[in-house]
C-alpha positions, 0 to 999 in steps of 0.5 A: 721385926722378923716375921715367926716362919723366918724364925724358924727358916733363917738360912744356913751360915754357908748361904749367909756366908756365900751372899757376903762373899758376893757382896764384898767381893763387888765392893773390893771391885767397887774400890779397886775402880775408884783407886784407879780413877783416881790415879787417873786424875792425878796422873792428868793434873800433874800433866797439866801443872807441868804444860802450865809451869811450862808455859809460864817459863818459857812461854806459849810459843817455844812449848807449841813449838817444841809439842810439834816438834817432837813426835808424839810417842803412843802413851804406855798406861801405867802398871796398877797395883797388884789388885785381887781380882774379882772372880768365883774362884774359891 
């Protein structure tokens, strides 16, 4: 129950507008952050069912084998979606 003085003192809609820009701006942030970790998992458990399907094939030997044989190329992220950044730009 609002008390009789916040009757009175509510704030202004661009106050009220600019507490909700924050909030959904963090939880745009929030989301993006989850998509991401996300895409992390699934990047890692397609790693892993390729080295498993692998190694069912062919055997543990012939893929240890040919993991030091080949040198390791340094691992390039790969390009997220285009995300709205979280800024104050307005």
């Amino acid at each position: 129950m609002r008390s009789f003085f916040s009757v009175f003192n509510s704030p202004a809609p661009e106050k009220l507008a600019e507490k909700e820009l924050q909030e959904m701006r963090l939880t745009l942030f929030q989301a993006e952050r989850r998509l991401l970790e996300a895409q992390l998992q699934v990047d890692y458990y397609r790693n892993l069912i390729g080295f498993l399907e692998e190694v069912s094939t062919v055997g543990v030997e012939s893929v240890a084998d040919k993991q030091k044989a080949a040198p390791q190329a340094p691992r390039v992220a790969p390009v997220a979606p285009n995300f709205v950044a979280v800024s104050s730009a307005a």
